[in-house]
C-alpha positions in Angstrom: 61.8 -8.2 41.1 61.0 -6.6 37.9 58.0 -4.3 37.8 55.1 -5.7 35.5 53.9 -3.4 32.4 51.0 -3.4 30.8 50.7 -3.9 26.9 48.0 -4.0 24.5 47.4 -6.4 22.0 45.2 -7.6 19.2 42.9 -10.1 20.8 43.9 -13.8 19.0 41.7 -16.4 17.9 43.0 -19.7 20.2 43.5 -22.7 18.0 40.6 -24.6 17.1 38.3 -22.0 17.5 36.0 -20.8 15.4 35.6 -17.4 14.1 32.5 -15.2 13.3 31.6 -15.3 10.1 32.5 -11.7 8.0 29.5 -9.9 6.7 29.3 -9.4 3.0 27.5 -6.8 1.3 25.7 -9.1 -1.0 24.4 -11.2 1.7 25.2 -14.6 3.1 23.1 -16.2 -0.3 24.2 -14.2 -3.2 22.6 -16.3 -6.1 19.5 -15.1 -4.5 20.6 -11.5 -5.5 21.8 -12.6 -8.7 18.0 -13.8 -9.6 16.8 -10.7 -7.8 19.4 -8.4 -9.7 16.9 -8.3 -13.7 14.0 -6.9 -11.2 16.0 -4.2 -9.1 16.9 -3.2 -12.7 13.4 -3.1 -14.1 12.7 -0.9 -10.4 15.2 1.2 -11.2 14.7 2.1 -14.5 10.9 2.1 -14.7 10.1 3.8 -10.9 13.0 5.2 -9.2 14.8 7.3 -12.2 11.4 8.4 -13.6 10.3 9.7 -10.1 13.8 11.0 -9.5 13.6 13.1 -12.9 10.1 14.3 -11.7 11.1 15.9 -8.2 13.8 17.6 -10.5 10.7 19.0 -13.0 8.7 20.0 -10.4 11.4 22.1 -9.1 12.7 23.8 -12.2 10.7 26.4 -15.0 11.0 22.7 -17.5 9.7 22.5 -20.7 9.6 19.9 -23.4 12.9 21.1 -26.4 13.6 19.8 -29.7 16.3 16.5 -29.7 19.7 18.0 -28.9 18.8 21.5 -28.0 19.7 22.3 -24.9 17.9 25.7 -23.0 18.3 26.9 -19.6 16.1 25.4 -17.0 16.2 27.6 -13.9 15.5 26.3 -10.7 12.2 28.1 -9.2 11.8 26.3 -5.8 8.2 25.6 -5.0 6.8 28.0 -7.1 5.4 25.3 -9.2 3.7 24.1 -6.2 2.6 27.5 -5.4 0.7 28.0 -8.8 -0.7 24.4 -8.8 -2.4 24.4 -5.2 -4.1 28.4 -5.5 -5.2 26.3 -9.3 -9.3 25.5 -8.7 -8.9 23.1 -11.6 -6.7 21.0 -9.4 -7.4 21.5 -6.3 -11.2 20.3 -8.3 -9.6 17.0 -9.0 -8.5 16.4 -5.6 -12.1 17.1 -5.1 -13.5 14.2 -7.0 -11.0 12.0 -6.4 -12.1 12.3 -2.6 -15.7 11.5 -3.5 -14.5 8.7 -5.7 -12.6 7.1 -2.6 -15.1 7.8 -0.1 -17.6 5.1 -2.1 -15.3 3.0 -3.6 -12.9 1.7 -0.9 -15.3 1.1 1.7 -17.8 -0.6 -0.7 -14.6 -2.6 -2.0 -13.9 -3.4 1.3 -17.4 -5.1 2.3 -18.0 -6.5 -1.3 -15.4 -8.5 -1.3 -15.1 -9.8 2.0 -18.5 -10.6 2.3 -18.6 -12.3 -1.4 -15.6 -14.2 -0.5 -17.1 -15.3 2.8 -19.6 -16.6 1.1 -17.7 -18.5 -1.5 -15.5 -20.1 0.5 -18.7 -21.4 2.7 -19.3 -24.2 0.3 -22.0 -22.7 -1.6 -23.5 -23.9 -4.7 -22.0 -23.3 -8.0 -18.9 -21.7 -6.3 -16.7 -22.1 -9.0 -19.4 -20.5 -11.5 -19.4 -17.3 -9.4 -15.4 -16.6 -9.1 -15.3 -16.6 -13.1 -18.4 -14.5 -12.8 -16.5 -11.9 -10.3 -13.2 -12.7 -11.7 -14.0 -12.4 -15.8 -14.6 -8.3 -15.7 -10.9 -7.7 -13.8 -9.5 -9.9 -17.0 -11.8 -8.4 -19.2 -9.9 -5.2 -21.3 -10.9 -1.9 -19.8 -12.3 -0.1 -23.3 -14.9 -3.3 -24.2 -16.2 -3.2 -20.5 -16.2 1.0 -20.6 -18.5 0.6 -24.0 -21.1 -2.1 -22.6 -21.1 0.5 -19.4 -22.0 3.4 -21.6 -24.6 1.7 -23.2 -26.4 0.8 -20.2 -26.0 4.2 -18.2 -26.6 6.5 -21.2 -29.4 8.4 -22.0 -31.8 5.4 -23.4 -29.8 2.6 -21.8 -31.1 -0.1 -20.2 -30.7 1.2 -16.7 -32.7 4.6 -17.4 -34.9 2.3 -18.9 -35.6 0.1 -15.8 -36.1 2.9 -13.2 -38.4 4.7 -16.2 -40.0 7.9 -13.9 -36.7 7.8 -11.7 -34.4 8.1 -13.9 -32.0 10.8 -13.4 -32.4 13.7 -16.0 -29.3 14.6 -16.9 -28.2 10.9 -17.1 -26.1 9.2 -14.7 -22.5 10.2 -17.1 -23.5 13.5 -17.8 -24.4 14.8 -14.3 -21.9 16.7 -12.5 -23.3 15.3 -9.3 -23.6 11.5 -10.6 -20.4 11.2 -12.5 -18.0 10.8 -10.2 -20.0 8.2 -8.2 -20.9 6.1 -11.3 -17.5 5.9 -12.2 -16.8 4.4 -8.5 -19.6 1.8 -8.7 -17.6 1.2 -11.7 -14.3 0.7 -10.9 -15.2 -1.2 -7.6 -17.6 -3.6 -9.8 -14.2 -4.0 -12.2 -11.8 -4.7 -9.9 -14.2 -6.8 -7.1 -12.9 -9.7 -8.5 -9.2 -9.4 -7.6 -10.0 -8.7 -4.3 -12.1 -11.7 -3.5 -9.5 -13.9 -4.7 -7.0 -11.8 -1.9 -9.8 -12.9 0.5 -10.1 -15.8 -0.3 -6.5 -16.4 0.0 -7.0 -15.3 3.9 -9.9 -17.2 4.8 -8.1 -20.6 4.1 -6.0 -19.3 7.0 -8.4 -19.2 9.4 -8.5 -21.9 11.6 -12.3 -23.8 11.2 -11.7 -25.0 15.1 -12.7 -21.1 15.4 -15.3 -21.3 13.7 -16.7 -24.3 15.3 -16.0 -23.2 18.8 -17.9 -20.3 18.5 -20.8 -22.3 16.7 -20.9 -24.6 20.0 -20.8 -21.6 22.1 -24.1 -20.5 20.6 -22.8 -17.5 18.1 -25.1 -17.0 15.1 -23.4 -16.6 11.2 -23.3 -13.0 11.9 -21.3 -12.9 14.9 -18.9 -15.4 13.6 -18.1 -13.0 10.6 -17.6 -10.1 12.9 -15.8 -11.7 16.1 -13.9 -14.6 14.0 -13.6 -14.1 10.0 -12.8 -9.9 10.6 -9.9 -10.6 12.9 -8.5 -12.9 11.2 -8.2 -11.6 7.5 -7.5 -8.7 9.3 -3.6 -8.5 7.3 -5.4 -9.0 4.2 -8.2 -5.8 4.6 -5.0 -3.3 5.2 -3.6 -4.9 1.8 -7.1 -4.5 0.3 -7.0 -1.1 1.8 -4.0 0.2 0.3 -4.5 -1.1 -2.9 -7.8 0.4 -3.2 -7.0 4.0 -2.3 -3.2 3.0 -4.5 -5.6 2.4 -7.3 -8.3 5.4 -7.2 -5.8 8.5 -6.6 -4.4 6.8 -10.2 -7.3 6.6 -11.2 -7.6 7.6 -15.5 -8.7 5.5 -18.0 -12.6 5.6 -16.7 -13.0 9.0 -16.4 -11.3 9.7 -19.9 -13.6 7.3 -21.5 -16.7 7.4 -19.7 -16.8 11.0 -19.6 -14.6 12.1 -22.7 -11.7 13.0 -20.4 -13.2 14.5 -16.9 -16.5 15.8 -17.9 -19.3 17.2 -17.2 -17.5 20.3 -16.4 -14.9 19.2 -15.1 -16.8 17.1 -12.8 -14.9 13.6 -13.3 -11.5 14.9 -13.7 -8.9 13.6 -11.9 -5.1 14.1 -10.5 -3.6 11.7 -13.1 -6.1 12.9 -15.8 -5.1 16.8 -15.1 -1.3 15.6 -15.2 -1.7 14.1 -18.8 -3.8 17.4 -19.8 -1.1 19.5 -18.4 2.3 17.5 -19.3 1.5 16.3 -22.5 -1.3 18.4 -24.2 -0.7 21.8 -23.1 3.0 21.2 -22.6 3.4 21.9 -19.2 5.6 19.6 -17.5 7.0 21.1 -14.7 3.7 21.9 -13.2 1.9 18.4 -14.0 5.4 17.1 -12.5 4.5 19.0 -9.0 0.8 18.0 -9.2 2.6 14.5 -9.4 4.4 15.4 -6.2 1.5 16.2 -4.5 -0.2 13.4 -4.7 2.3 11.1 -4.2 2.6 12.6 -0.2 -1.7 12.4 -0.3 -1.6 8.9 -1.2 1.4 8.2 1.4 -0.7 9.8 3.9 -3.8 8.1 3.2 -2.3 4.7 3.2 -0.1 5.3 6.6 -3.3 6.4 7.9 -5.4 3.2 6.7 -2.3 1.0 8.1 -2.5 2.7 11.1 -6.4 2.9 12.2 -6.3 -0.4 11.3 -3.4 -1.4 13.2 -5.2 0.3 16.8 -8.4 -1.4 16.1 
Protein backbone atom coordinates (compact mmCIF):
# COMPACT_ATOMS: atom_id res chain seq x y z
CA UNK A 1 0.00 0.00 0.00
CA UNK A 2 1.51 3.17 -1.35
CA UNK A 3 1.15 6.25 0.79
CA UNK A 4 -1.14 8.98 -0.81
CA UNK A 5 0.48 12.57 -1.61
CA UNK A 6 -0.96 15.57 -1.87
CA UNK A 7 -0.59 17.82 -5.12
CA UNK A 8 -1.83 21.07 -6.16
CA UNK A 9 -3.35 21.91 -9.19
CA UNK A 10 -4.97 24.57 -11.38
CA UNK A 11 -8.72 24.18 -10.72
CA UNK A 12 -10.23 22.99 -14.46
CA UNK A 13 -13.24 24.02 -16.08
CA UNK A 14 -15.38 20.37 -16.50
CA UNK A 15 -16.71 20.08 -20.02
CA UNK A 16 -19.68 21.75 -20.78
CA UNK A 17 -19.42 24.21 -18.28
CA UNK A 18 -19.58 27.54 -18.57
CA UNK A 19 -17.00 30.04 -17.55
CA UNK A 20 -17.29 33.55 -16.01
CA UNK A 21 -17.17 36.05 -18.27
CA UNK A 22 -13.48 38.14 -18.18
CA UNK A 23 -13.84 41.78 -17.26
CA UNK A 24 -12.67 44.27 -19.76
CA UNK A 25 -11.56 47.66 -19.05
CA UNK A 26 -13.82 49.30 -21.56
CA UNK A 27 -16.85 47.65 -20.21
CA UNK A 28 -19.10 44.78 -21.24
CA UNK A 29 -20.78 47.63 -24.04
CA UNK A 30 -17.94 49.37 -25.54
CA UNK A 31 -19.82 51.28 -28.44
CA UNK A 32 -21.27 52.99 -25.57
CA UNK A 33 -17.78 54.38 -24.76
CA UNK A 34 -17.00 54.92 -28.16
CA UNK A 35 -20.12 57.65 -28.33
CA UNK A 36 -19.07 58.66 -24.88
CA UNK A 37 -15.34 58.97 -25.85
CA UNK A 38 -15.87 63.16 -28.13
CA UNK A 39 -17.38 64.20 -24.53
CA UNK A 40 -14.63 62.81 -22.05
CA UNK A 41 -12.43 64.65 -24.51
CA UNK A 42 -14.24 67.95 -24.51
CA UNK A 43 -14.06 67.19 -20.16
CA UNK A 44 -10.71 66.90 -20.45
CA UNK A 45 -9.59 69.47 -22.36
CA UNK A 46 -12.06 72.25 -21.25
CA UNK A 47 -12.24 71.31 -17.18
CA UNK A 48 -9.75 68.87 -16.03
CA UNK A 49 -6.39 70.30 -17.79
CA UNK A 50 -7.45 73.87 -17.13
CA UNK A 51 -8.05 73.17 -13.34
CA UNK A 52 -4.99 70.98 -13.31
CA UNK A 53 -2.78 73.98 -14.80
CA UNK A 54 -4.45 76.21 -12.04
CA UNK A 55 -3.55 74.16 -8.75
CA UNK A 56 -0.01 74.39 -10.46
CA UNK A 57 -0.36 78.55 -10.62
CA UNK A 58 -1.61 78.87 -7.45
CA UNK A 59 1.34 77.12 -6.11
CA UNK A 60 4.16 78.75 -8.02
CA UNK A 61 5.45 82.81 -8.12
CA UNK A 62 3.56 82.60 -12.21
CA UNK A 63 3.33 85.25 -14.44
CA UNK A 64 2.08 85.76 -17.83
CA UNK A 65 5.80 85.82 -20.55
CA UNK A 66 6.09 86.65 -24.05
CA UNK A 67 5.49 83.35 -26.75
CA UNK A 68 8.59 81.26 -26.40
CA UNK A 69 10.33 82.78 -23.51
CA UNK A 70 10.70 80.70 -20.92
CA UNK A 71 11.59 82.28 -17.00
CA UNK A 72 11.88 80.53 -13.91
CA UNK A 73 8.70 79.95 -11.95
CA UNK A 74 9.58 78.86 -8.41
CA UNK A 75 7.43 76.93 -6.41
CA UNK A 76 6.19 79.17 -3.22
CA UNK A 77 3.80 76.66 -1.42
CA UNK A 78 0.82 78.35 -0.05
CA UNK A 79 2.11 81.60 0.08
CA UNK A 80 -0.22 82.66 -2.60
CA UNK A 81 -2.90 81.53 -0.42
CA UNK A 82 -1.36 83.35 2.47
CA UNK A 83 -1.45 86.79 0.74
CA UNK A 84 -4.96 86.27 -0.83
CA UNK A 85 -6.90 85.33 2.52
CA UNK A 86 -5.02 88.37 4.96
CA UNK A 87 -6.40 90.48 1.28
CA UNK A 88 -9.72 92.64 2.59
CA UNK A 89 -10.50 92.98 -1.04
CA UNK A 90 -11.08 89.29 -1.22
CA UNK A 91 -11.98 88.21 1.74
CA UNK A 92 -14.76 91.47 0.68
CA UNK A 93 -16.01 89.42 -2.18
CA UNK A 94 -16.49 86.40 -0.26
CA UNK A 95 -18.47 88.83 1.69
CA UNK A 96 -21.04 89.69 -0.93
CA UNK A 97 -21.14 86.67 -2.47
CA UNK A 98 -22.52 85.36 0.95
CA UNK A 99 -25.29 88.05 0.97
CA UNK A 100 -26.00 87.30 -2.61
CA UNK A 101 -26.64 83.50 -1.69
CA UNK A 102 -28.36 84.08 1.44
CA UNK A 103 -31.43 85.80 -0.78
CA UNK A 104 -31.13 84.24 -3.90
CA UNK A 105 -31.09 80.42 -3.21
CA UNK A 106 -33.73 80.26 -0.77
CA UNK A 107 -36.01 82.71 -2.73
CA UNK A 108 -35.03 80.40 -5.93
CA UNK A 109 -36.01 77.61 -4.01
CA UNK A 110 -39.72 78.75 -3.05
CA UNK A 111 -40.26 80.71 -6.40
CA UNK A 112 -39.96 78.06 -8.38
CA UNK A 113 -41.53 75.31 -6.59
CA UNK A 114 -44.41 77.19 -5.68
CA UNK A 115 -44.79 78.67 -9.48
CA UNK A 116 -44.41 75.28 -10.85
CA UNK A 117 -46.96 73.89 -8.34
CA UNK A 118 -49.09 76.10 -9.63
CA UNK A 119 -48.61 75.52 -13.25
CA UNK A 120 -48.88 72.09 -13.27
CA UNK A 121 -52.44 72.49 -11.23
CA UNK A 122 -54.23 73.16 -14.43
CA UNK A 123 -54.43 76.75 -14.25
CA UNK A 124 -55.54 79.06 -16.86
CA UNK A 125 -53.35 80.26 -19.52
CA UNK A 126 -50.57 77.75 -18.30
CA UNK A 127 -48.77 77.69 -21.35
CA UNK A 128 -48.78 81.68 -21.51
CA UNK A 129 -46.98 81.73 -18.18
CA UNK A 130 -43.95 79.10 -18.82
CA UNK A 131 -42.88 81.49 -21.96
CA UNK A 132 -43.46 84.26 -19.55
CA UNK A 133 -41.01 82.61 -16.82
CA UNK A 134 -39.09 80.80 -19.44
CA UNK A 135 -38.39 83.95 -22.12
CA UNK A 136 -35.88 86.04 -19.65
CA UNK A 137 -33.49 82.59 -18.99
CA UNK A 138 -33.33 82.59 -23.18
CA UNK A 139 -33.24 86.05 -23.30
CA UNK A 140 -29.20 87.36 -23.75
CA UNK A 141 -27.81 88.61 -20.48
CA UNK A 142 -26.62 92.32 -21.78
CA UNK A 143 -30.38 93.30 -23.43
CA UNK A 144 -32.04 92.10 -19.98
CA UNK A 145 -28.96 93.97 -17.83
CA UNK A 146 -29.97 97.33 -19.91
CA UNK A 147 -33.90 97.17 -19.54
CA UNK A 148 -32.83 96.40 -15.65
CA UNK A 149 -30.76 99.55 -15.44
CA UNK A 150 -33.31 101.58 -16.81
CA UNK A 151 -35.82 100.68 -14.38
CA UNK A 152 -33.64 100.71 -11.09
CA UNK A 153 -31.63 103.84 -11.96
CA UNK A 154 -31.85 107.01 -10.68
CA UNK A 155 -35.26 108.21 -12.58
CA UNK A 156 -36.36 104.76 -13.54
CA UNK A 157 -39.59 103.54 -13.38
CA UNK A 158 -39.18 101.75 -10.08
CA UNK A 159 -37.84 104.97 -8.13
CA UNK A 160 -40.63 106.38 -9.87
CA UNK A 161 -43.38 104.20 -8.41
CA UNK A 162 -42.32 104.14 -4.76
CA UNK A 163 -41.79 108.24 -5.38
CA UNK A 164 -41.09 109.32 -1.27
CA UNK A 165 -39.50 105.77 -0.71
CA UNK A 166 -37.30 105.56 -2.90
CA UNK A 167 -33.86 104.80 -1.85
CA UNK A 168 -31.42 107.81 -2.18
CA UNK A 169 -28.63 106.57 -3.35
CA UNK A 170 -30.42 104.38 -5.87
CA UNK A 171 -30.96 100.80 -5.64
CA UNK A 172 -27.31 100.12 -8.09
CA UNK A 173 -25.41 102.66 -6.41
CA UNK A 174 -25.88 101.78 -2.78
CA UNK A 175 -23.32 99.78 -1.20
CA UNK A 176 -26.05 98.29 1.02
CA UNK A 177 -28.68 97.68 -1.96
CA UNK A 178 -26.31 96.47 -4.60
CA UNK A 179 -25.63 93.25 -3.81
CA UNK A 180 -29.34 92.35 -3.04
CA UNK A 181 -30.61 93.89 -6.38
CA UNK A 182 -28.39 91.98 -8.22
CA UNK A 183 -29.82 88.68 -6.37
CA UNK A 184 -33.52 89.69 -7.03
CA UNK A 185 -31.92 89.76 -10.42
CA UNK A 186 -30.34 86.80 -11.04
CA UNK A 187 -33.08 84.70 -9.26
CA UNK A 188 -35.85 86.60 -11.52
CA UNK A 189 -33.38 85.51 -14.71
CA UNK A 190 -32.84 82.19 -14.12
CA UNK A 191 -36.57 81.29 -12.26
CA UNK A 192 -37.46 80.02 -15.35
CA UNK A 193 -35.13 77.09 -15.69
CA UNK A 194 -35.88 76.04 -12.49
CA UNK A 195 -39.62 75.67 -12.93
CA UNK A 196 -39.20 73.64 -15.79
CA UNK A 197 -36.82 71.20 -13.31
CA UNK A 198 -39.97 71.26 -11.14
CA UNK A 199 -42.06 70.73 -13.27
CA UNK A 200 -40.20 67.76 -14.53
CA UNK A 201 -40.73 66.26 -10.72
CA UNK A 202 -44.21 66.98 -10.20
CA UNK A 203 -45.26 64.70 -13.12
CA UNK A 204 -43.72 62.10 -10.86
CA UNK A 205 -45.70 62.40 -8.19
CA UNK A 206 -48.34 60.00 -7.92
CA UNK A 207 -52.02 62.11 -8.02
CA UNK A 208 -53.44 58.91 -5.86
CA UNK A 209 -51.35 61.07 -3.22
CA UNK A 210 -52.78 63.79 -3.82
CA UNK A 211 -56.27 62.54 -3.71
CA UNK A 212 -55.86 60.39 -0.67
CA UNK A 213 -54.92 63.14 1.28
CA UNK A 214 -57.84 65.35 -0.27
CA UNK A 215 -60.30 62.51 1.10
CA UNK A 216 -58.61 62.49 4.33
CA UNK A 217 -59.61 66.13 4.85
CA UNK A 218 -56.00 67.93 4.05
CA UNK A 219 -56.43 71.53 2.76
CA UNK A 220 -54.07 72.81 -0.53
CA UNK A 221 -51.57 73.84 1.89
CA UNK A 222 -50.89 70.73 3.69
CA UNK A 223 -50.87 68.87 0.50
CA UNK A 224 -47.86 71.01 -0.76
CA UNK A 225 -46.00 70.59 2.43
CA UNK A 226 -46.81 66.79 3.49
CA UNK A 227 -47.15 65.49 -0.37
CA UNK A 228 -45.62 67.81 -3.30
CA UNK A 229 -42.20 68.71 -0.79
CA UNK A 230 -41.43 65.07 -0.27
CA UNK A 231 -41.72 64.10 -3.27
CA UNK A 232 -39.69 66.54 -5.54
CA UNK A 233 -37.55 66.32 -2.79
CA UNK A 234 -34.47 64.86 -5.46
CA UNK A 235 -35.23 67.75 -7.59
CA UNK A 236 -34.79 70.74 -4.58
CA UNK A 237 -31.05 69.26 -3.80
CA UNK A 238 -30.48 69.56 -7.73
CA UNK A 239 -32.12 73.11 -7.51
CA UNK A 240 -29.97 73.57 -4.52
CA UNK A 241 -26.72 72.89 -6.03
CA UNK A 242 -27.22 74.61 -8.96
CA UNK A 243 -28.17 77.69 -7.38
CA UNK A 244 -25.29 78.11 -5.00
CA UNK A 245 -23.03 76.42 -8.42
CA UNK A 246 -24.30 79.43 -10.14
CA UNK A 247 -23.94 82.47 -7.57
CA UNK A 248 -20.23 81.79 -6.20
CA UNK A 249 -19.72 82.14 -10.33
CA UNK A 250 -21.46 84.66 -10.36
CA UNK A 251 -19.88 87.79 -13.05
CA UNK A 252 -21.53 89.15 -15.78
CA UNK A 253 -24.31 91.14 -13.40
CA UNK A 254 -22.15 92.71 -11.23
CA UNK A 255 -19.64 93.83 -14.08
CA UNK A 256 -22.50 95.32 -15.92
CA UNK A 257 -24.92 96.45 -13.53
CA UNK A 258 -22.40 98.00 -11.43
CA UNK A 259 -19.46 98.79 -13.87
CA UNK A 260 -17.51 95.80 -12.56
CA UNK A 261 -18.23 95.45 -8.51
CA UNK A 262 -19.16 98.80 -7.51
CA UNK A 263 -20.15 100.96 -5.34
CA UNK A 264 -16.91 100.57 -3.58
CA UNK A 265 -16.37 97.55 -4.03
CA UNK A 266 -19.62 96.65 -2.79
CA UNK A 267 -20.84 94.09 -5.67
CA UNK A 268 -17.59 92.57 -6.36
CA UNK A 269 -17.30 89.11 -6.50
CA UNK A 270 -14.83 85.96 -6.38
CA UNK A 271 -14.90 85.35 -10.18
CA UNK A 272 -15.00 89.23 -10.83
CA UNK A 273 -11.69 89.75 -8.43
CA UNK A 274 -10.13 86.67 -10.41
CA UNK A 275 -10.59 88.44 -13.86
CA UNK A 276 -9.33 91.86 -12.22
CA UNK A 277 -6.39 90.03 -10.77
CA UNK A 278 -5.42 87.45 -13.67
CA UNK A 279 -6.04 89.29 -16.53
CA UNK A 280 -5.89 93.18 -15.84
CA UNK A 281 -3.37 93.54 -13.28
CA UNK A 282 -1.46 90.38 -14.45
CA UNK A 283 -1.55 88.44 -11.50
CA UNK A 284 -2.19 84.92 -12.21
CA UNK A 285 -0.88 83.02 -9.57
CA UNK A 286 -2.81 84.77 -7.00
CA UNK A 287 -6.28 84.99 -8.94
CA UNK A 288 -5.37 81.08 -9.63
CA UNK A 289 -5.43 80.49 -5.54
CA UNK A 290 -8.50 82.74 -5.07
CA UNK A 291 -9.79 80.14 -7.82
CA UNK A 292 -8.73 77.41 -5.36
CA UNK A 293 -10.45 78.75 -2.64
CA UNK A 294 -13.55 78.85 -3.88
CA UNK A 295 -13.67 75.82 -5.56
CA UNK A 296 -13.37 73.99 -1.66
CA UNK A 297 -16.27 76.84 -0.51
CA UNK A 298 -18.55 75.82 -3.17
CA UNK A 299 -17.68 71.96 -2.48
CA UNK A 300 -18.54 72.64 1.02
CA UNK A 301 -21.56 74.45 0.54
CA UNK A 302 -23.06 71.94 -1.83
CA UNK A 303 -22.02 68.66 0.46
CA UNK A 304 -23.62 70.68 3.09
CA UNK A 305 -26.97 71.42 1.02
CA UNK A 306 -26.92 67.58 -0.01
CA UNK A 307 -26.55 66.63 3.28
CA UNK A 308 -29.25 68.77 5.42
CA UNK A 309 -31.33 67.84 2.96
CA UNK A 310 -30.59 64.27 2.92
CA UNK A 311 -31.38 64.13 7.19
CA UNK A 312 -34.56 66.06 6.80
Amino acid sequence: MSTAQSTTSAPSTAPGELRPPRRRWWGKQPVGGLFALPYLVFVLAIFAYPLGFAVYIAFHDYFFTAPGVDVPKPFVGFDNFAAVLTDPQVLESFRNTAVFLVINVPLTVVLSIVLATALNSGIRWAAAYRVAFYVPYLTASVSLVGVWMLLFSSGGLVNQVLGPLAPDPSWLVSSPLAMPTIALYVTWKQLGFYILLYLAALQNVPRELHESAETDGANAWQRFRNVTVPGVRTTTVLVLILAIITGANLFTEPYLLTNGGGPDGASVTPVLLIYQRGIQQQNPDTAAAIGMLLVIVVGVLSLAANRINRER
